[in-house]
Structure formats: C-alpha cells, structure tokens
C-alpha positions as CSV (number, residue, x, y, z in Angstrom):
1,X,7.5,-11.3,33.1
2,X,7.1,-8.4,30.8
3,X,3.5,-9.5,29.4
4,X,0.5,-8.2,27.2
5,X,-2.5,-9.5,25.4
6,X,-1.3,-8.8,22.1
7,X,2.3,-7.5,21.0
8,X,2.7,-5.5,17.9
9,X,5.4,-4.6,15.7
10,X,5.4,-2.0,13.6
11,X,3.4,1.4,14.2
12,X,2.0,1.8,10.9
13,X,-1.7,2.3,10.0
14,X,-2.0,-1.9,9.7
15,X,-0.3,-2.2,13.0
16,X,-1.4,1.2,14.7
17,X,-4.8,0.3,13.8
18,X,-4.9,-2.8,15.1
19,X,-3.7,-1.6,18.4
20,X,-6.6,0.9,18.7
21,X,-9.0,-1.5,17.7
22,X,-8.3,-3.7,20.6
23,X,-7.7,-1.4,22.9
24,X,-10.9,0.1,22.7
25,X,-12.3,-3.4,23.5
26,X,-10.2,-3.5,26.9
27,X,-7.1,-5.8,25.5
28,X,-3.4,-4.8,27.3
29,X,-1.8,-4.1,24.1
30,X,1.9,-3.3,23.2
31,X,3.4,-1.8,20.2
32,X,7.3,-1.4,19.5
33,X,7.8,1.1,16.9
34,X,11.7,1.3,15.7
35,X,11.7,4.8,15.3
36,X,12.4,7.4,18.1
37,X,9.1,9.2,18.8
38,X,10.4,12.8,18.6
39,X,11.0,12.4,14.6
40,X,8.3,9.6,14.2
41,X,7.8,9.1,11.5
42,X,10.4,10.8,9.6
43,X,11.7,7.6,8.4
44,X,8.6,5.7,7.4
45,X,7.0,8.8,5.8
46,X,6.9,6.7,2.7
47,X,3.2,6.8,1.4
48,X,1.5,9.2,-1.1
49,X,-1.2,9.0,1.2
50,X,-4.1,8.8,-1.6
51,X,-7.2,7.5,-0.2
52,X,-10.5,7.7,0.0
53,X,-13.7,8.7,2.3
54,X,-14.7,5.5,3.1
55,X,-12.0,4.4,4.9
56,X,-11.8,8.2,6.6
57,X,-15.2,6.6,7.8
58,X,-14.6,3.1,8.5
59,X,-11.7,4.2,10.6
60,X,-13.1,7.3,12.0
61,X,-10.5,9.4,11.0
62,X,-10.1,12.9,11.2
63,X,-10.4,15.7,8.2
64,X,-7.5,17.8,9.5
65,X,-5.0,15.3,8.7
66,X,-6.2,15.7,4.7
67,X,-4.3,17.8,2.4
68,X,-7.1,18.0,-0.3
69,X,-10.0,16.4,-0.9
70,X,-10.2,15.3,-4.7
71,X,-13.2,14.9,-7.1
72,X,-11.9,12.7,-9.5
73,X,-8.9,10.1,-10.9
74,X,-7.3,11.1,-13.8
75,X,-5.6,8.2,-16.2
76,X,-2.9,9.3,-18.9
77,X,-1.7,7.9,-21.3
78,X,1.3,9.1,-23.7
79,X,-1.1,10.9,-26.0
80,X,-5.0,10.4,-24.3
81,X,-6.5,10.3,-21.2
82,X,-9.5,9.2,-19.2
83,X,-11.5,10.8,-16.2
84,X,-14.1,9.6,-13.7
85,X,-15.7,11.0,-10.7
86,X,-14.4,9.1,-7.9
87,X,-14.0,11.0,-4.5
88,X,-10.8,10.2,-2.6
89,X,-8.4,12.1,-0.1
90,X,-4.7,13.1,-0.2
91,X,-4.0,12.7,3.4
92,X,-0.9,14.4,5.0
93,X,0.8,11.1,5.8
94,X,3.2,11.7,8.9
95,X,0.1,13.8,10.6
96,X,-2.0,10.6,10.0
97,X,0.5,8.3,11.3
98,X,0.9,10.4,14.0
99,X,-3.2,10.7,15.1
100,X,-3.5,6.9,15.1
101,X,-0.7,6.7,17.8
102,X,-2.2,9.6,20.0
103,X,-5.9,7.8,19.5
104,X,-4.2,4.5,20.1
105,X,-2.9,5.4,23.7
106,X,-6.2,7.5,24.1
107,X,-8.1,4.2,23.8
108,X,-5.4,2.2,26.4
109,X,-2.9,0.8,23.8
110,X,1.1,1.0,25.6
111,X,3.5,2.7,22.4
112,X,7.5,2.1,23.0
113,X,9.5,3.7,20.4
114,X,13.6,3.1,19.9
115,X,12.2,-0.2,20.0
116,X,13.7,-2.6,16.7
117,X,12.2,-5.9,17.2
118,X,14.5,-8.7,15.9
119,X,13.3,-12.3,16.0
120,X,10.0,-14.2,17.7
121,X,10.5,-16.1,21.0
122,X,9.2,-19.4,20.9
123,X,8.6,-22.1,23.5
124,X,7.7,-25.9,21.7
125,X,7.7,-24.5,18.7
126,X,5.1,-21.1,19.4
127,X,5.5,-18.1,19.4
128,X,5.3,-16.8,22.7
129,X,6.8,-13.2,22.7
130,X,9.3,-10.6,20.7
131,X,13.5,-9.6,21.1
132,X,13.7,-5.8,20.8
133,X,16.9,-3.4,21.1
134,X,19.7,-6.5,21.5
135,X,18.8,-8.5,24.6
136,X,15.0,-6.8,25.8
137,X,12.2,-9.7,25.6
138,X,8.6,-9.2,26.1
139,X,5.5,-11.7,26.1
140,X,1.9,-12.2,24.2
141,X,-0.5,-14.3,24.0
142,X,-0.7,-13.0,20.3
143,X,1.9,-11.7,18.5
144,X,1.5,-9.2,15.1
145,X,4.2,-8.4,12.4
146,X,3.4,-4.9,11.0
147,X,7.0,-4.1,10.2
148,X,6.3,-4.2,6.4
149,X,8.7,-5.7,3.8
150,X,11.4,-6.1,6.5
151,X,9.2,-8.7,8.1
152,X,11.4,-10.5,11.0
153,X,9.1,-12.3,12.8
154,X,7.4,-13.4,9.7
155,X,10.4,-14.4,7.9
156,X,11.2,-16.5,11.0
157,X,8.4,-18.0,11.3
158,X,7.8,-19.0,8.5
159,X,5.1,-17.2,7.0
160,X,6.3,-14.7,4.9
161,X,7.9,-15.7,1.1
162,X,8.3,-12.0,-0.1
163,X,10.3,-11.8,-3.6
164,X,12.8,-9.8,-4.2
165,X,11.8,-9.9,-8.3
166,X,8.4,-8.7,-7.5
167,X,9.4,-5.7,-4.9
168,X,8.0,-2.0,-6.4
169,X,10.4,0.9,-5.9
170,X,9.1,4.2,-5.5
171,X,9.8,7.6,-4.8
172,X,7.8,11.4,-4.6
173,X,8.5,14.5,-4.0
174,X,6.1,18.0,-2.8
175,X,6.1,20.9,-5.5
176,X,4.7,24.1,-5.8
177,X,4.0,26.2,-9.0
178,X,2.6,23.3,-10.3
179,X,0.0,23.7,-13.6
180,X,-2.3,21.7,-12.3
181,X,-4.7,22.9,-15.2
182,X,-2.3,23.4,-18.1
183,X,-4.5,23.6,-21.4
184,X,-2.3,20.9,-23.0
185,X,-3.4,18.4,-20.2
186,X,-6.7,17.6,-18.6
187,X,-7.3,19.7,-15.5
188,X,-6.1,17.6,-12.4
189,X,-7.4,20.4,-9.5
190,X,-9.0,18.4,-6.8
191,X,-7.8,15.2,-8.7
192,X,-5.2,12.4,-8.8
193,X,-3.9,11.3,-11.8
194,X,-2.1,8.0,-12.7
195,X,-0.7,8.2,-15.8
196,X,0.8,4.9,-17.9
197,X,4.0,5.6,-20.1
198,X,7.2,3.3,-19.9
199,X,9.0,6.6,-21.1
200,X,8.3,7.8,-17.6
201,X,8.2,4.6,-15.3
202,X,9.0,1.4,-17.2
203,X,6.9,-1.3,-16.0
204,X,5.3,1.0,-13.9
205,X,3.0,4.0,-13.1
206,X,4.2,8.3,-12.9
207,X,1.5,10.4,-11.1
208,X,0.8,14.0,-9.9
209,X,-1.9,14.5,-6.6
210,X,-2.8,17.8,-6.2
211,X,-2.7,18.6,-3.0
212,X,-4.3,22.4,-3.0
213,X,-3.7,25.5,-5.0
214,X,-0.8,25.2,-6.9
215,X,1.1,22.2,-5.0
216,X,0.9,18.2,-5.7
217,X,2.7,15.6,-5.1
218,X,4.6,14.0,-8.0
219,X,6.1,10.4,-8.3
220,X,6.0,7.1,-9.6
221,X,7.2,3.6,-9.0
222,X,7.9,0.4,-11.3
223,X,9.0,-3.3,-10.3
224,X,12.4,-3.9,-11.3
225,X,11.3,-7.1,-13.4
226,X,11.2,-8.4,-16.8
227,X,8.7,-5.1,-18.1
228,X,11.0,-2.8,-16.6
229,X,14.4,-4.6,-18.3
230,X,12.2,-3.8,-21.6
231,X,11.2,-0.5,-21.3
232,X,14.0,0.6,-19.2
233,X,17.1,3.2,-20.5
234,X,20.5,1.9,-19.9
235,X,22.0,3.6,-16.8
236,X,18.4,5.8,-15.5
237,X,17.9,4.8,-12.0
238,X,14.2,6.2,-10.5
239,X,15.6,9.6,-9.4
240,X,16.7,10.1,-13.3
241,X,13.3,9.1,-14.7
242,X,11.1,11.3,-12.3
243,X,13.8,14.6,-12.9
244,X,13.4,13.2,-16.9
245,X,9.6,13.4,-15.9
246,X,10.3,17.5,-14.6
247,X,11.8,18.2,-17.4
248,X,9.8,17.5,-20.4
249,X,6.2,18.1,-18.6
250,X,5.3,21.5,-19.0
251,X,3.2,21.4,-16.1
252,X,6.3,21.6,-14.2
253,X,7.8,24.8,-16.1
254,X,7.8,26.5,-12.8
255,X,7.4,24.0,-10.2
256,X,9.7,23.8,-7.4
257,X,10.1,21.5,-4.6
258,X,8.7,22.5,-1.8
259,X,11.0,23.7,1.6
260,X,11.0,21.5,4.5
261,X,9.0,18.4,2.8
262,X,11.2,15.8,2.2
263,X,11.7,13.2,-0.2
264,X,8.9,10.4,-0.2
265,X,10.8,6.8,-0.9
266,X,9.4,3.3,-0.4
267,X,8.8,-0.2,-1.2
268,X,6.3,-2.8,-1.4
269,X,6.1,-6.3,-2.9
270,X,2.9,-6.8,-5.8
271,X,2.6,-10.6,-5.1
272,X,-0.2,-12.9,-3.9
273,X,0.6,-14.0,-0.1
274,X,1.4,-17.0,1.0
275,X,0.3,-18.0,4.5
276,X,-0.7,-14.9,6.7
277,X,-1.0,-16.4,10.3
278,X,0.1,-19.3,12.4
279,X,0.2,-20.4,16.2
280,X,0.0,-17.3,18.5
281,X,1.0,-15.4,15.3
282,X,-0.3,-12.8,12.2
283,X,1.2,-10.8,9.5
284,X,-0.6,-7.7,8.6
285,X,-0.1,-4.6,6.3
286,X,2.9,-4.8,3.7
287,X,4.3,-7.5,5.4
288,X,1.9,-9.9,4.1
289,X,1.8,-8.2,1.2
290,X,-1.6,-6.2,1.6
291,X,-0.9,-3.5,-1.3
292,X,-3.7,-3.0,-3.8
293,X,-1.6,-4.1,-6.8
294,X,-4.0,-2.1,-9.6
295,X,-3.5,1.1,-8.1
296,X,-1.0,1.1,-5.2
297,X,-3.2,2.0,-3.0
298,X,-2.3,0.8,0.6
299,X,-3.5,2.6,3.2
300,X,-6.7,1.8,3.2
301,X,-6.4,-2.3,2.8
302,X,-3.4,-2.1,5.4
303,X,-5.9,-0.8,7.6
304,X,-8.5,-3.5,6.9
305,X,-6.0,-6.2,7.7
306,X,-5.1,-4.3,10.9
307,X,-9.0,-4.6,11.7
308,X,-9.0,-8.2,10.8
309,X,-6.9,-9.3,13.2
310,X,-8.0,-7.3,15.9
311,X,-11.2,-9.0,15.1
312,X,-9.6,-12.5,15.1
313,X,-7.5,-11.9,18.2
314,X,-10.7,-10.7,19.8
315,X,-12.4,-14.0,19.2
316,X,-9.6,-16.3,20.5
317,X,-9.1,-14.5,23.4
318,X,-12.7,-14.2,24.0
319,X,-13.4,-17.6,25.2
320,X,-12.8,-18.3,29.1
321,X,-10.4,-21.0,27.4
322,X,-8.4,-19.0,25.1
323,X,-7.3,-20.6,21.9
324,X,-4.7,-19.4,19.8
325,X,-3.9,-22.2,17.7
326,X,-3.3,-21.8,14.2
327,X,-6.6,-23.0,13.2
328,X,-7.9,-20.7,15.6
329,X,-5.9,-18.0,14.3
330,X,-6.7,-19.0,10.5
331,X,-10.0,-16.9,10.8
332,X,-7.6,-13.9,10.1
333,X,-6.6,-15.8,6.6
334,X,-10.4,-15.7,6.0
335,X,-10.8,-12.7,6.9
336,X,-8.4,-11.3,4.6
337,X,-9.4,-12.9,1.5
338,X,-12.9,-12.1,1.8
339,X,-12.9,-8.5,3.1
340,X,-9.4,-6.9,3.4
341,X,-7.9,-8.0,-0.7
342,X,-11.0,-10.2,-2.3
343,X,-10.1,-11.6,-5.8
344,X,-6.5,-10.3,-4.9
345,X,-5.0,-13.4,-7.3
346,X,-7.4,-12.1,-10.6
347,X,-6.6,-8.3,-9.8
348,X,-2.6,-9.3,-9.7
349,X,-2.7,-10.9,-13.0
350,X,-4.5,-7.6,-14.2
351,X,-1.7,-5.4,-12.8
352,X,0.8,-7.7,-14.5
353,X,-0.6,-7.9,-17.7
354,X,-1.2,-4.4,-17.7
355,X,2.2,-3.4,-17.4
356,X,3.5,-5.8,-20.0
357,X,1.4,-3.6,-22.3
358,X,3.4,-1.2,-24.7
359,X,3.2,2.6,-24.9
360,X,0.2,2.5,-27.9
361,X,-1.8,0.1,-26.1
362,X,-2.0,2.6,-23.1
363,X,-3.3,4.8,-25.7
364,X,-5.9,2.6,-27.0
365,X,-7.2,1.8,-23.0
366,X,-7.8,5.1,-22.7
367,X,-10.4,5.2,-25.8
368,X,-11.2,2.1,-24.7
369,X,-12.8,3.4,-21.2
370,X,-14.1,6.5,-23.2
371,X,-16.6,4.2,-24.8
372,X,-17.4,1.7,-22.2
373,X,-19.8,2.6,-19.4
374,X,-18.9,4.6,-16.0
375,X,-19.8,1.2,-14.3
376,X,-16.4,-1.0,-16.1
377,X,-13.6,0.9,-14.9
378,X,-14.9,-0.1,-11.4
379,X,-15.4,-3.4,-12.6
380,X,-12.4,-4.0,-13.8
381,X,-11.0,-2.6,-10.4
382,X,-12.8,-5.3,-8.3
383,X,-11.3,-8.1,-10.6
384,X,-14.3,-8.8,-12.8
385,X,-13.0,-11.0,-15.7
386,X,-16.0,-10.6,-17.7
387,X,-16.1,-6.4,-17.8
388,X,-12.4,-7.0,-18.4
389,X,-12.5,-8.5,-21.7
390,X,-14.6,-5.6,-22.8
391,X,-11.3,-3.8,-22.9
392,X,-9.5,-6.4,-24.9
393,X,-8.8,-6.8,-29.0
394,X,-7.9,-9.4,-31.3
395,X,-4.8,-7.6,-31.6
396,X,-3.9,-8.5,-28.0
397,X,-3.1,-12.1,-28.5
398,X,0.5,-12.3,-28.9
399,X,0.5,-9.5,-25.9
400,X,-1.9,-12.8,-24.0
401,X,0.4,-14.9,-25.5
402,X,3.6,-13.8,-24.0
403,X,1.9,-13.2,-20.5
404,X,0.9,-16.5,-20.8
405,X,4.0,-18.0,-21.6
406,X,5.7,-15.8,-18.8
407,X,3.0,-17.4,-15.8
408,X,3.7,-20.9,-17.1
409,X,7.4,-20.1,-16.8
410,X,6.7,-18.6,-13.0
C-alpha cells in the first residue's frame, strides 16, 4: 500500500508549508500538486503577494523572492487619503511558491505534480487516504485539503460550506511607467496602497503595489453581492472596471503592462468557516476560508494555518498510540481561532459594513483616521469594537440600520 504520515493536497503556501513543517520533524509526508512542475505555478499564480516581515520571519523565508520592500500603506479614497508607516513586502509570488517546494523536499517532504486529487477514501466512515489522476489511490494517517476554493475532499466530507454569494473575484496585472509619485496623488514609492471607490471596484477595493522604480502591480477585486449590484454599471465585468481604472488615473498616462508577466486572476470566499477538521482530516488555507477579510491579505494567515496543523498532526501522531479522532484533531479548530484568524467573526462584519458604505463616506474615514491616533487603524485591524466606534457618526445609522437589517435577513 501506497502510504504516508500525512497526505496533502494542494502545494500552496498553506499546504506547502505544512509539508515543510513536518518534514523537518521526521514525518513521511506527501503532497499532490495538480499542476505539472515544469510551469508550476503558472496556473495558481493568483496572489498580489503583499505581505509583511514578520511572516518572512516566522517562516524563514528568503529576501530574494521580494520584489520591494515597502514603508508604508496608503488608503484612498475618491477625493482624500490616509498613510501610515507599516513595513510589508511585495513578494514575487511564483518564486515564493516555488522556494517553499525546493525547502520542502530539502527538509524530506515527497512532491508529485500532474497529480488532481478528486475525492477522500474512507473505510467506516474515516478518511483514510486520497483518489488522484482517475483511478491512483494513496493512504495517510492524516489527510490535509489545501486545494483552496475548489475544496474536494472538504466538500466531501463534509466540512467545507463555501458560498457562492460571498466568493471575491479579482484580477492584476504588472506595469511599468507607472507615476508612482504623481503630485496629484500621495507618493506610493516603497508603498501599497488600497484605495476605496465603488467607481473603481463596487463592493470592493482597487490598488497599486509598487514594486520598484517605475513598476507596481495594479488590481482590485469586489464580491459579487448585494454592494456590488448597487454600485455596479450595467454590462462592466472586472476586466472593464480596472481598464476604466487605466484610463482615468493619470498615474497611468504612460504605464504599460509589462512583457512576459501575465495576468494575475483569483478567488477567495470572505465568510466565517464552518467546521475546519474532522476524523483523520483538516482544511487549511482558502479552503477553509483563511483570507484576512479587512485587507485581503492571505499569504501570511494561509501560512499560519499550514503551521497549525502541522502542529496538531504532530501531536496526534506523537503518542506511541496515535489518535486521530476528531476530537483529537479539533486542536487544529483551536488553533485556528486563537492564532491563525482571531476575532475573524468581528473583523468580517467590519469588512462588510465597510463596503456597504457610499463613495462620501470613504471620504470622511479618511479624515477620520487623520485625526484619530497612529494606534486605531491597528485597532480597528485586529477587530477592536471599541477603537471602532471612534470612526463612527450619528449620521451612520440608517447605513447601521440597513447592515443590520441585511444580517438579520442572512
């Protein structure tokens, strides 16, 4: 029997650094990757790849697969704007993707690409192993989904409940001859901005990563729900709003796209997660899903929950009387709500209301955080309530009200 500690599926940075962290504690680990490895990973180059340098630490991972090191974050609004210092890193994404699956087998892990994994084996009801490529079977004692969205074990077992109504679209794109300090705008070099305007990306977010000199990566994304249906022109799918974006920015006047970088296009699902783990079984990265919901950031929470369940397979496995039961295997669930997405229910209604907000009251957040301290952005971010309502007017309520009516109605 074709049989390993711990199966894998999915080699992205939850699921590839899940691998390495078990195989640098001695665990036979397998991961089946669907893509072929000569082009890996043309087709799941789907990140923007902003981070920051403490999860380059946390991970240990190296500087020469960063693009640019930024300074600050940038937030626009139609007519204002706000900037803090906050270091991060525009990592090249394929390169990065790439070094985890090198360190991986470095450390011990087995990689097969051409290797689609379709549905969970199970024997009484467990999960016992994976089917890959048609009719090719292979055995665990622990098996992990990090196929993202698609989720087929997940889905089988049981654990996932991804929405449809709640999956963000989003696409970007590598220029050069980009103004990244045009006098109209505040200077992004060595910054990433995120700029709020339903103009741009209805019930969404447009933004522009400078990635060195004159080049940057520029995108955005929106959820195809009830803020994008009323901010959204009739017939503009998210190709036309990002070439609408080109057009009218003036920081783009001569920007091109650069040769040989292709188009950037994903998904991900803003919802809280349902169950994450079961007998023999885990969900990790975007298949759970793990996305920060605020800011979009996924890399680096992906990669927690990677280390999560490295750390929870670890500990059943441990024992001279391994137990993967799903109580066993619920320390992962802990795990993940208390380091990899704390508060992660408070921070989703945030993101929410947030985009339910109209063009003007973008405008007014910006003065808002102008006035408040450098401490409540940040507190905001980690899902305090209380610095929240610092941002909040009387003139909100029937905004409140409609959100309110709109959760009741979910």
């Amino acid at each position: 029997m074709d049989h390993f500690d711990v199966v894998i599926a999915g080699a992205g940075p939850a699921g590839a650094q899940c691998a390495r962290d078990l195989a640098g504690r001695d665990y036979d680990v397998l991961v089946l990757e669907t893509e072929s490895e000569d082009e890996f990973p043309r087709q799941s180059n789907k990140s923007t790849a902003g981070t920051f340098p403490s999860m380059m630490a946390s991970f240990s991972v190296p500087d020469d697969v960063v693009m640019n090191y930024t300074d600050s974050v940038v937030l626009e609004s139609p007519n204002d704007s706000y900037v803090t210092d906050q270091p991060g890193a525009v990592l090249e994404f394929a390169e990065f993707k790439r070094f985890l699956v090198r360190d991986g087998r470095e450390r011990g892990a087995t990689y097969r690409f051409d290797s689609r994994v379709s549905k969970p084996i199970t024997e009484g009801g467990d999960v016992v192993g994976v089917r890959y490529d048609g009719d090719e079977e292979v055995y665990g004692d622990i098996i992990v989904d990090a196929t993202g969205p698609a989720a087929p074990l997940a889905k089988a077992l049981g654990v996932s409940d991804l929405e449809r109504e709640r999956q963000a679209i989003g696409v970007e794109y590598e220029y050069e001859g980009v103004a990244v300090d045009h006098p109209e705008y505040p200077d992004l070099t060595d910054a990433m901005m995120l700029r709020l305007d339903h103009d741009l990306a209805p019930g969404g977010y447009s933004w522009i990563f400078h990635t060195g000199g004159d080049t940057a990566k520029v995108g955005l994304c929106y959820i195809q729900n009830d803020s994008h249906r009323r901010y959204a022109t009739d017939g503009m799918g998210i190709d036309d709003y990002l070439e609408y974006w080109l057009e009218t920015d003036p920081r783009f006047a001569e920007a091109e796209r650069i040769e040989g970088k292709q188009a950037h296009r994903g998904s991900a699902h803003i919802q809280p997660p349902g169950s994450l783990s079961t007998d023999s079984f885990m969900a990790v990265g975007d298949t759970v899903p793990t996305i920060d919901p605020l800011w979009g950031e996924g890399i680096h929470t992906g990669m927690k929950s990677g280390r999560a369940a490295a750390v929870t397979a670890d500990a059943c496995l441990t024992p001279a009387d391994p137990d993967t039961s799903a109580e066993a295997m619920s320390v992962y669930d802990d795990l993940w709500h208390s380091e990899v997405a704390p508060k992660a229910r408070t921070r989703l209604l945030m993101t929410e209301l947030l985009y339910l907000a109209p063009n003007d009251r973008y405008d007014t957040l910006m003065r808002d955080l102008q006035r408040t301290d450098g401490d409540t952005l940040s507190e905001v971010n980690a899902g305090d309530k209380l610095a929240a309502r610092k941002l909040f007017h009387l003139s909100d309520l029937p905004m409140l009200a409609r959100f309110a009516r709109r959760q009741l109605a979910q």
